[in-house]
ZAMARGU-4260 file (C-alpha; in steps of 0.2 Angstrom, whole numbers, plus 5000, padded with zeros to 4 digits):
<rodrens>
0) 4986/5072/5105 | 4978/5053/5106 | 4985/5041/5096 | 4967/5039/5086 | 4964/5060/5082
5) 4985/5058/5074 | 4984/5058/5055 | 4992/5042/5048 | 5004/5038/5031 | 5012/5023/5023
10) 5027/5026/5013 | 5037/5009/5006 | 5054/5011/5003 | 5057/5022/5016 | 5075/5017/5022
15) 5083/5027/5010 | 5082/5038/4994 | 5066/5046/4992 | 5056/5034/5001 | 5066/5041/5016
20) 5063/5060/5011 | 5046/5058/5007 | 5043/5050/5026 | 5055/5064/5033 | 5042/5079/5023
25) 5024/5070/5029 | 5032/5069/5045 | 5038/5089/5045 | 5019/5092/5041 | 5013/5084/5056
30) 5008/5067/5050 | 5014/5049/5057 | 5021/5041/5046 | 5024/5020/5044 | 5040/5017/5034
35) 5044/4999/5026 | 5058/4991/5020 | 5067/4973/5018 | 5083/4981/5030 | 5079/4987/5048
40) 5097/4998/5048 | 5090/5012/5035 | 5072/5010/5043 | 5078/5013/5059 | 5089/5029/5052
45) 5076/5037/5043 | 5066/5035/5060 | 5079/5042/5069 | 5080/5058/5059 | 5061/5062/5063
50) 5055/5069/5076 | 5053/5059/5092 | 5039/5044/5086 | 5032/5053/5072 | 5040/5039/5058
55) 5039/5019/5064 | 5048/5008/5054 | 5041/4990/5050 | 5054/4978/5041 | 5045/4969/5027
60) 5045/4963/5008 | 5033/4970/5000 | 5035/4960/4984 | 5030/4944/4997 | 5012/4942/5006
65) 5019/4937/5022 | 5028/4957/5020 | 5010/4964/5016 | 5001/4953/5028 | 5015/4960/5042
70) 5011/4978/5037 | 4994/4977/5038 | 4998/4971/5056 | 5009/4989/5060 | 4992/4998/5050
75) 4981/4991/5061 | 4993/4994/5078 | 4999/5013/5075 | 4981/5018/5066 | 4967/5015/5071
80) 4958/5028/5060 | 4966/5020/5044 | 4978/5031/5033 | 4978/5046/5024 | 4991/5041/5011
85) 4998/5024/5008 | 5013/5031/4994 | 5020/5016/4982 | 5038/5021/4984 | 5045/5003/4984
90) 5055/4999/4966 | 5071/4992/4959 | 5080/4993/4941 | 5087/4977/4943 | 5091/4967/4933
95) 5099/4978/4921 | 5104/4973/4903 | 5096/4966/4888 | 5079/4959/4889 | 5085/4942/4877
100) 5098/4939/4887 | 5089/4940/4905 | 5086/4926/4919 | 5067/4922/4920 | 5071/4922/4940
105) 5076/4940/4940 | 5063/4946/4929 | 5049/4940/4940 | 5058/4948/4954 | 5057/4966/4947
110) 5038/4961/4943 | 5034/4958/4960 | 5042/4971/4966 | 5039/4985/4954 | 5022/4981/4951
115) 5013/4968/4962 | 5019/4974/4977 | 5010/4989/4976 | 4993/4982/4967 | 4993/4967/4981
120) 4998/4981/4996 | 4984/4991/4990 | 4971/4977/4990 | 4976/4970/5007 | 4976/4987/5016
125) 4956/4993/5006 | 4950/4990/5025 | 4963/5002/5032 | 4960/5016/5017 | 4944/5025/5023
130) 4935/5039/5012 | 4945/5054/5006 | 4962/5042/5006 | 4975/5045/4995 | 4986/5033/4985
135) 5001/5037/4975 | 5012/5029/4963 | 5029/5034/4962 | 5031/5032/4941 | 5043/5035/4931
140) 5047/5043/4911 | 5052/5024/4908 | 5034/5020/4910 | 5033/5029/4892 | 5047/5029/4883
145) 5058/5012/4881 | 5076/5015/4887 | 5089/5003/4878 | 5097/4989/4896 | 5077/4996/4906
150) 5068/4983/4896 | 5061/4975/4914 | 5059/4991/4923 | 5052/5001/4906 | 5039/4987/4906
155) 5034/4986/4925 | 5034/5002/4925 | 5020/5004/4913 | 5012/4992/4918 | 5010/5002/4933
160) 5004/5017/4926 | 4990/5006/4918 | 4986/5000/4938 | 4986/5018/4944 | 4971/5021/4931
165) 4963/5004/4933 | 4962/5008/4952 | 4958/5022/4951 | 4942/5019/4942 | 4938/5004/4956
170) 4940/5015/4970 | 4933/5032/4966 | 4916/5024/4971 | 4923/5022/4990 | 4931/5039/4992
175) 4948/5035/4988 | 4959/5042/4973 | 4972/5034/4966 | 4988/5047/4958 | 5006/5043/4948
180) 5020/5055/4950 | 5034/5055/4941 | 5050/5064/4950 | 5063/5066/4937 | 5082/5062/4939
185) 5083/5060/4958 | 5099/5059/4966 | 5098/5042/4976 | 5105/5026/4978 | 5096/5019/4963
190) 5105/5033/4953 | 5122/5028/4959 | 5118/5009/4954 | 5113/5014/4936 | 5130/5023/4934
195) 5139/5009/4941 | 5130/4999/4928 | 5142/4993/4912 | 5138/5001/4894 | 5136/4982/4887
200) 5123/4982/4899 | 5117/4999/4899 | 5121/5010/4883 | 5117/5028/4890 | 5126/5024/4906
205) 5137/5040/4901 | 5121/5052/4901 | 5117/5047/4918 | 5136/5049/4925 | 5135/5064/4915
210) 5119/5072/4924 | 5129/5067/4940 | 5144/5077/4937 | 5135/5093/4931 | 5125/5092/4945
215) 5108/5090/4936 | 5100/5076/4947 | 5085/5084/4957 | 5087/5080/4977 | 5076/5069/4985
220) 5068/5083/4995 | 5063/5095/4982 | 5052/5080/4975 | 5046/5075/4992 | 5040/5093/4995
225) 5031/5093/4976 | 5023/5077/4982 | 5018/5081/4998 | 5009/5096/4988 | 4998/5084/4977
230) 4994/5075/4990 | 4987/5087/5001 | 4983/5103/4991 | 4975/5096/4975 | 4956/5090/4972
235) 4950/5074/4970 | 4948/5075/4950 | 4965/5086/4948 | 4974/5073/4958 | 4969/5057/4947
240) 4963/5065/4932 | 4982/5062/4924 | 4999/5059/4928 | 5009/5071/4939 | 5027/5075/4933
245) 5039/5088/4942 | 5047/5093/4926 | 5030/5101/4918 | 5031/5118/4920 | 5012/5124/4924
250) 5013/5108/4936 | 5028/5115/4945 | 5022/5133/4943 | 5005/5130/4953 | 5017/5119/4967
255) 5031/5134/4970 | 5019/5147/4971 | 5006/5139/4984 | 5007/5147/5003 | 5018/5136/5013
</rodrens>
């Protein structure tokens, strides 16, 4: 197969976590997959795990522009033809605690991370998104409901559920869709930071330890596979229309009984 009839993806924060199974899923599928990150080690390792040049890892910020100006590079490099999906992965938590009693510095920096990265990624790559591209943001239920210590993440979190919409509506014109997903309780490294967070910081820190213990974290594959399923089996209106959630029972229905 040519390098310009292979099907390209972008997935950010794809080191580790479900940035890492969601690049290791599209790949299994037959796609090629970019993978981004701030460190080369995971990149590299999530690379390794795929088969032979179907994921490339590209080291990059992409809460700075010279991180999205350097991806846009590896887009324009590996695919020719564009990408099929360019997947919002890319998040933090930090910082944790109290919203009256957090550094302006560190608040900025979930802000950029959380939410800019995404909208300015997505603006920069518009070129590299032909018609019939997808783009998906990886939400969360602290998007809708505040969670006591989340007070940063709660908020860039809705606000990018706001900018899924928003985009959504600019883009539709151009053929390109813009979806939210929201995976549930995933057992990844952000998970094992929040239960090492303290409760003066975090008060339901004990829910979260608890989840772990009794086993009720979802893995990182099982929502890979649910997203790789809106992505590719869903029509335009279906895909946009609302937020995807793996816990809503017709939603999970219509995924577990589709062929394949």
């Amino acid at each position: 197969m040519s390098r310009e009839s292979m099907e390209w993806s972008l997935v950010t924060g794809g080191g580790t976590g479900l940035g890492r199974a969601l690049a290791l899923a599209l790949a299994a599928r037959g796609q090629r997959v970019i993978i981004t990150g701030r460190r080369p080690g995971p990149l590299e390792a999530t690379a390794t795990a795929a088969p032979d040049g179907a994921v490339v890892p590209v080291p990059a910020d992409v809460a700075q522009e010279e991180g999205r100006q350097r991806i846009g590079q590896a887009v324009d490099q590996h695919a020719p033809n564009g990408l099929r999906f360019l997947i919002h992965n890319a998040g933090t938590i930090d910082p944790i605690g109290p919203l009256t009693e957090l550094d302006p510095e560190q608040w900025r920096r979930s802000q950029a991370i959380n939410v800019e990265g995404p909208l300015f990624l997505t603006r920069s790559l518009l070129s590299r998104l032909p018609a019939g591209s997808r783009v998906l943001h990886i939400s969360s239920g602290a998007a809708h409901s505040p969670i006591p210590g989340w007070g940063a993440y709660c908020t860039a979190k809705a606000a990018l559920h706001m900018l899924y919409q928003c985009l959504d509506g600019e883009l539709r014109d151009r053929g390109i869709r813009v979806g939210s997903l929201r995976p549930g309780v995933v057992d990844t490294p952000m998970q094992a930071h929040i239960r090492a967070s303290s409760e003066a910081a975090f008060p339901l820190v004990e829910r979260f330890r608890a989840l772990h213990r009794e086993g009720e974290l979802r893995s990182a594959e099982e929502v890979a596979d649910f997203a790789c399923w809106v992505l590719s089996a869903t029509d335009d209106d279906r895909y946009a229309s609302s937020e995807w959630n793996i816990s809503d029972p017709e939603q999970t229905r219509d995924w577990q009984r589709s062929p394949g």
